[in-house]
C-alpha positions, -999 to 999 in steps of 0.1 A, spaced: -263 88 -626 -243 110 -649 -211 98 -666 -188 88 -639 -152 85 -644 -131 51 -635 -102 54 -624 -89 25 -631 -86 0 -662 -110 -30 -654 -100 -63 -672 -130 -88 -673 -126 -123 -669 -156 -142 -676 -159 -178 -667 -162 -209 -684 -202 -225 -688 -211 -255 -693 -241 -263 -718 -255 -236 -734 -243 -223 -766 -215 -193 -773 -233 -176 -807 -240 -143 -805 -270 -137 -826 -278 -96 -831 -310 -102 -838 -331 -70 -848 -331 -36 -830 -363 -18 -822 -369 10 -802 -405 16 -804 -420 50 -789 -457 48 -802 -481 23 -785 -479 -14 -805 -507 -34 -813 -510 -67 -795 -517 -96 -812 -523 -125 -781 -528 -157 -786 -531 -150 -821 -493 -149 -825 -465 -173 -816 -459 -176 -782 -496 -157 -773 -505 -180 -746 -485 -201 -714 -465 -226 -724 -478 -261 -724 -461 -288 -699 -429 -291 -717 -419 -254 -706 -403 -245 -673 -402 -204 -664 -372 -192 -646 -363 -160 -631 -332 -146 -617 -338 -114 -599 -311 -89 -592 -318 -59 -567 -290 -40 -551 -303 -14 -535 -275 -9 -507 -240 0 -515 -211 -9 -489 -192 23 -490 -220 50 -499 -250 48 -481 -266 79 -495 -268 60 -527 -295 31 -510 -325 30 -531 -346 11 -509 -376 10 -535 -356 -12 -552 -355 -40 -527 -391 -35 -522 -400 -37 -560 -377 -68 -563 -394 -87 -536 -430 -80 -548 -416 -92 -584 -408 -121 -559 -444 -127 -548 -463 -122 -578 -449 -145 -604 -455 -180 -580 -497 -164 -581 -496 -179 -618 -499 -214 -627 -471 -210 -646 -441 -203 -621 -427 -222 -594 -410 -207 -560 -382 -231 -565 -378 -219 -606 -370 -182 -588 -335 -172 -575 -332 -138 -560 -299 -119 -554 -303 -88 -534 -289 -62 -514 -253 -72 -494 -256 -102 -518 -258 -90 -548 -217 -90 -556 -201 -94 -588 -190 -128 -579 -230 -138 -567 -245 -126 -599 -225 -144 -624 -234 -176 -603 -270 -168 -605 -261 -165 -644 -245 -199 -642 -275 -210 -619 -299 -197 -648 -276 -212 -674 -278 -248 -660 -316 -248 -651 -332 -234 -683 -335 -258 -722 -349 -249 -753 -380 -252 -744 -384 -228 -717 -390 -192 -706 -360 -170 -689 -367 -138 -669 -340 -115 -657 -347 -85 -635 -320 -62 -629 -321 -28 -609 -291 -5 -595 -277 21 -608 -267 24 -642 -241 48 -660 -218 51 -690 -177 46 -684 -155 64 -704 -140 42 -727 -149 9 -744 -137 -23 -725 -125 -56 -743 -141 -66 -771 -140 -31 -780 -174 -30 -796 -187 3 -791 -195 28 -818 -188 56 -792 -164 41 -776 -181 39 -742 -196 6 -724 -226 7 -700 -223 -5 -666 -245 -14 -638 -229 -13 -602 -232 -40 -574 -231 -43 -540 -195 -27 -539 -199 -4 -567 -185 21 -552 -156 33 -540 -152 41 -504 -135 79 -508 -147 114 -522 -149 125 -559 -127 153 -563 -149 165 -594 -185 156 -583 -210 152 -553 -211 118 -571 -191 86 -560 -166 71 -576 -173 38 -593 -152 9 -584 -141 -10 -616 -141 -42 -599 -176 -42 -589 -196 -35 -620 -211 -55 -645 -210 -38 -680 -234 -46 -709 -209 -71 -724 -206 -93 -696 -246 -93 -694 -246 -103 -733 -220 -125 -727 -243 -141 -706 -277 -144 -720 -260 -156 -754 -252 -187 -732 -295 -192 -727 -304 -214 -751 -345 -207 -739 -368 -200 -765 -379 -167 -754 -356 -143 -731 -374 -115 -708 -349 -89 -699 -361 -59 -675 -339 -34 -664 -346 -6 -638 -317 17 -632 -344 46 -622 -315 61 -599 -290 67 -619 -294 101 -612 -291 134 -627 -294 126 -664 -328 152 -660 -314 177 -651 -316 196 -681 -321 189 -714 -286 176 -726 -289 154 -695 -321 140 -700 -309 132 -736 -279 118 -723 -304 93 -705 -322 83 -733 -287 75 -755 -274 55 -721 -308 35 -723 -308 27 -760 -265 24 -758 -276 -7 -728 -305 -20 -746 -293 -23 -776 -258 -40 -769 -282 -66 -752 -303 -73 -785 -306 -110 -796 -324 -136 -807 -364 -143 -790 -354 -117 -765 -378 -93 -754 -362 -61 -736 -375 -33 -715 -353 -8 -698 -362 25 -679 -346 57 -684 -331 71 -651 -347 90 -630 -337 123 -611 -316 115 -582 -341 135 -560 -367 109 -566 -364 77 -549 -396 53 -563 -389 26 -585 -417 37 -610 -413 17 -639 -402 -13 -617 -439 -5 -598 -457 0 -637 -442 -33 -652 -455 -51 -620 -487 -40 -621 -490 -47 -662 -477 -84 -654 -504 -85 -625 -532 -81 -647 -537 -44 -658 -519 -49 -686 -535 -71 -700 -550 -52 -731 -567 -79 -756 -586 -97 -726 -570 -126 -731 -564 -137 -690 -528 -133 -700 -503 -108 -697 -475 -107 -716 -441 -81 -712 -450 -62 -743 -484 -58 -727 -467 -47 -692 -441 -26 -715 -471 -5 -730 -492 -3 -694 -463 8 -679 -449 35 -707 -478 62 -709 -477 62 -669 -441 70 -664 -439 95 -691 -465 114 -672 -451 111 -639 -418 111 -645 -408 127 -678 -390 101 -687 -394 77 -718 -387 36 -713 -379 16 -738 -380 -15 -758 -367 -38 -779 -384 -70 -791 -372 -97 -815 -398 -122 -800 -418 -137 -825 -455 -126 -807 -459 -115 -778 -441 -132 -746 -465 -144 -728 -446 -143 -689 -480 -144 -662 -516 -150 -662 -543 -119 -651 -549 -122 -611 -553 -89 -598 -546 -81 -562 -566 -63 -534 -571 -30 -536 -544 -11 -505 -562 -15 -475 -578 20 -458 -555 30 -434 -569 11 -397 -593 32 -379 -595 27 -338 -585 46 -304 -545 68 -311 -541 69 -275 -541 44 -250 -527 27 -222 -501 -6 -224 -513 -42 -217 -548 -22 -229 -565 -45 -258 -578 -22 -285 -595 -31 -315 -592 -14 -350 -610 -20 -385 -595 -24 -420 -608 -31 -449 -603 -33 -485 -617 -47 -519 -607 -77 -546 -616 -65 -583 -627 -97 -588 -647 -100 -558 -619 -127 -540 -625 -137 -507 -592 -112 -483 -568 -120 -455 -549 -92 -440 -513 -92 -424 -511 -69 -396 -480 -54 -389 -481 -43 -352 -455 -16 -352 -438 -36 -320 -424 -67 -341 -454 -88 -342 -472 -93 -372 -498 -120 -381 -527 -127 -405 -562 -128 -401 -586 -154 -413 -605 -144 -447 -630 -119 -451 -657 -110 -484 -646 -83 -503 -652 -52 -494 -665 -63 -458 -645 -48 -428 -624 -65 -408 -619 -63 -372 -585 -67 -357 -574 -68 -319 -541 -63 -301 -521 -50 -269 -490 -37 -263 -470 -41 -234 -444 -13 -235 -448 26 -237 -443 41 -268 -459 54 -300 -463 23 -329 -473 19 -366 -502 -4 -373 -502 -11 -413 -519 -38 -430 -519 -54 -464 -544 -80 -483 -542 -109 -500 -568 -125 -517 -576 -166 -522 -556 -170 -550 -523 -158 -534 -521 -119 -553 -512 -93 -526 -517 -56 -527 -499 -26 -514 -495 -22 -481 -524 5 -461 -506 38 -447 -496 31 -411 -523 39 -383 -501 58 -355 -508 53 -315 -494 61 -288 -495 39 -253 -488 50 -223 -476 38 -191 -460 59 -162 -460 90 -182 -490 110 -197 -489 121 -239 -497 162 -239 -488 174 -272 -485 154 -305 -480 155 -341 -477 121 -360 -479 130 -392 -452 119 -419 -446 132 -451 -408 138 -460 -370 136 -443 -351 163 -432 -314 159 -427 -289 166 -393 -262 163 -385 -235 187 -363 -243 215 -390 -277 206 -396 -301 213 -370 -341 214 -366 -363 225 -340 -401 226 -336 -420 247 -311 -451 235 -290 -475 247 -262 -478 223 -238 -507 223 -222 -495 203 -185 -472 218 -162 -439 193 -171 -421 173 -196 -395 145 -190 -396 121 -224 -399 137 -261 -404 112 -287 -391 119 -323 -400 99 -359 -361 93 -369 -342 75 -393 -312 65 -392 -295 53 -429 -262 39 -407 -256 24 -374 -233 40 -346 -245 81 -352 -264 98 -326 -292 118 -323 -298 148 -299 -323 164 -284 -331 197 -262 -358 213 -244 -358 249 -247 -377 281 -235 -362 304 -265 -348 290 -299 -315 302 -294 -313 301 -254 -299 275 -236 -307 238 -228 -335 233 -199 -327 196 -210 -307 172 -234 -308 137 -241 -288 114 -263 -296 82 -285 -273 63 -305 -283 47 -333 -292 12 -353 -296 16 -390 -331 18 -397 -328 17 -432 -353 38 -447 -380 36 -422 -392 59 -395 -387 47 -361 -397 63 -326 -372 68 -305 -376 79 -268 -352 102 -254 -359 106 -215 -345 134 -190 -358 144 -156 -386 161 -155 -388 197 -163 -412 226 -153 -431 244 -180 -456 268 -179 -489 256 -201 -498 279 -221 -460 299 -231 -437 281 -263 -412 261 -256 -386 244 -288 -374 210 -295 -340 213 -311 -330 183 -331 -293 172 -344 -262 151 -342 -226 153 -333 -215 135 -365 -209 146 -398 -221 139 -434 -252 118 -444 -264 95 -421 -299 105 -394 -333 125 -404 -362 140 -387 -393 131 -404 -419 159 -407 -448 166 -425 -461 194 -447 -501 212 -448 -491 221 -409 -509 195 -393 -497 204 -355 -517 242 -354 -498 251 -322 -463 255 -333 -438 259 -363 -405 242 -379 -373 258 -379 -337 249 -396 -303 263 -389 -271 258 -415 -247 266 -390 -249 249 -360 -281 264 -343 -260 302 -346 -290 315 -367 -323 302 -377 -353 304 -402 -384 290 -411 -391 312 -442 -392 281 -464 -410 259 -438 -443 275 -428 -462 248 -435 -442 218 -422 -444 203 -383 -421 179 -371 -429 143 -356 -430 145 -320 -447 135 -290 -443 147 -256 -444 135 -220 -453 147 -186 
């Protein structure tokens, strides 16, 4: 995010450890930007640890923020849990070695007691991870000890790092200087590891704005080297990302590093992967996608060495079987996907209905066949995802969307999901249909909803700006950031099949809070999106030609 201003002096108290050891040890300072040669096993530290090391993570994800919702990055609980998954897949790790702090949890108080946690569990002879992703920003001035050459700390906010009212100056929150943690607390802390080799990775993707322009996106880059480099020590290894736009909401180099420490990193073919390896996987792809420029800092003697190579499933083909049924019906779809080294796959099927449940294992590369009911009308996304014999999992497939049917009969739909759009009492969309029976009483609408307790309205219309044949109101349980179908049901009204008739989409509340999801490359042929800036007064679709809105109908 760009530089945000505190309002408020914030005093740091850090708390007493036990063990450990309170030198601070600078270390060397390297930012490397061309691609470094890796040594393996050939260098200290180039292969796992024999038994007399123990690996330890602590993993830090935000991701939701109590008093700004349109700051969630969801991708960054996602990316924290798959870090989760994939580090128990090597010989090396143990479940009960990992402590995760995320989301609601992940309060100032909560993450200097997974520090302590960290502190107690690790020795000399061990391996300490730490994953850290929020947001991340510059304050203003330089905080006790008073250590910065330009007078600014970093910071990284928490679960309440935030404040709960408007910034006068900015679109952007203000940050609540009781719920951050600023670099020195975080050096503070990892001078009190006493582990022989230190894995830091920090993903603050979503800071937001720094790209911009160019003074911004330089900004960036000076924010990730200011973080980095205050964090510099002795066997630490270091990899941070350089924000993101605030437009883009994928943890990439969260995503990149993953993959690396899954296998694909692993450039000298030893069966190990190592962060430096991950690091320089994960660089070339970000600066491609993104623009942006991670970086590093080593002072680990070799490489350090933090997985072995298992490489997961391929992401499963999206199921394939009937779209529209009828409830208590059982259909059967087929799934498949591939192991790059030819491992025997399960599947986890996620009904769309709450159920989910895994399959036995299949060959590589041989489909799977998977059967189910449901017992309630609706429309429901099937996804899967594999997981192979030795405990990798892959990505999960895009969702398979039906529709079952009970009292009512589906006549027009369009399921296809691409992006978001906004309501809310100023905000309104509408999509037009043909309907091809001779009445309607449900519509069905992909929605999310980012907080509970807002509403979502609906309307039937013969003419855009003409008057309701119908309405309907739902309110609201936070969805997060995933789609969810909601019915909204009205007694049945007469159409003509054949003429155009509009569904006009908003909310009575205010702000951030409830979307539409739509899709783009106009997948429903019979109709057109529209979007109105003033309360449904005037409307266009200029900018929108192309896009269709997720809907089903009813008779």
């Amino acid at each position: 995010m760009k530089r945000m201003l505190i309002a408020a002096f914030c005093i740091s108290i850090l708390l007493s450890l036990s063990g450990g050891t309170s030198t601070v040890d600078v270390g060397k300072y390297v930012v490397d930007t061309q691609l470094k040669e890796i040594q393996g096993n050939e260098s200290a530290g180039g292969n796992i640890a024999g038994s007399g090391t123990e690996y330890w993570a602590l993993i830090v994800a935000v991701g939701v923020y109590a008093n700004n919702p349109d700051m969630d990055r969801p991708s960054m609980l996602v990316e924290s849990e798959k870090l989760r998954k994939m580090l128990p897949v090597s010989s090396n790790w143990n479940e009960s070695h990992i402590k995760v702090i995320e989301g609601e949890n992940a309060t100032v108080p909560n993450i200097i007691e997974g520090f302590r946690w960290l502190d107690k569990m690790e020795d000399e002879d061990d391996i300490s991870l730490i994953y850290l992703t929020t947001h991340g920003f510059p304050i203003l001035f330089d905080l006790p000890p008073f250590d910065e050459a330009d007078g600014m700390d970093e910071a990284l906010a928490t679960y309440r790092g935030f404040l709960p009212f408007p910034n006068p100056w900015s679109w952007e929150p203000l940050a609540n200087p009781f719920a951050i943690i600023t670099d020195d607390e975080i050096n503070f802390f990892l001078n009190r590891l006493e582990s022989k080799g230190i894995a830091l990775i920090v993903d603050s993707c979503h800071s937001g704005g720094f790209n911009d322009n160019w003074s911004y996106s330089k900004a960036a880059e000076n924010w990730a080297e200011g973080f980095a480099g205050e964090l510099q020590g002795r066997n630490r290894v270091i990899v941070t990302s350089v924000p993101e736009d605030k437009t883009s909401y994928g943890s990439f180099f969260s995503n990149y590093i993953i993959k690396g420490l899954q296998g694909y990193g692993d450039s000298n073919g030893d069966g190990m992967c190592s962060l430096e390896e991950a690091f320089y996987y994960a660089k070339p792809r970000i600066e491609s996608e993104t623009g942006m420029h991670p970086q590093i800092f080593d002072d680990y003697p070799g490489e350090l060495v933090l997985t072995e190579k298992e490489l997961p499933p391929s992401q499963p083909e999206k199921p394939y079987g009937q779209e529209i049924g009828k409830t208590n019906t059982t259909y059967t779809y087929q799934v498949i996907s591939s192991d790059p080294e030819g491992d025997n796959i399960k599947y986890l099927v996620d009904w769309g209905d709450g159920n989910k449940e895994w399959t036995d294992f299949y060959p590589s590369g041989e489909v799977a066949s998977i059967t189910h009911s449901w017992n309630k009308e609706g429309t429901y996304e099937i996804s899967v995802m594999a997981k192979d014999e030795k405990g990798a999992e892959g990505g999960w497939s895009d969702p398979a969307i039906v529709t079952m049917t009970d009292t009512h009969a589906v006549d027009q739909r369009q399921v296809d999901q691409e992006w978001i759009f906004h309501i809310n009492n100023t905000r309104w969309c509408a999509q037009s249909f043909v309907p091809t029976l001779d009445s309607i009483s449900k519509i069905e609408l992909g929605v999310m909803a980012w907080d509970s307790g807002r509403n979502i309205i609906v309307s039937l219309r013969d003419r855009l700006d003409g008057e309701d044949l119908a309405k309907a109101e739902v309110n609201m349980e936070e969805t997060g950031w995933n789609v969810e179908w909601v019915s909204f049901e009205f007694p049945a009204v007469t159409v003509i099949p054949g003429n155009t008739y509009y569904i006009v989409c908003r909310s009575s509340n205010d702000g951030w809070g409830t979307g539409w999801a739509a899709s783009g490359e106009n997948p429903y042929a019979n109709g057109e999106f529209y979007t109105s800036d003033d309360g449904g007064k005037n409307w266009g679709n200029q900018h929108w030609k192309d896009v269709d809105g997720c809907f089903v109908t009813y008779k």
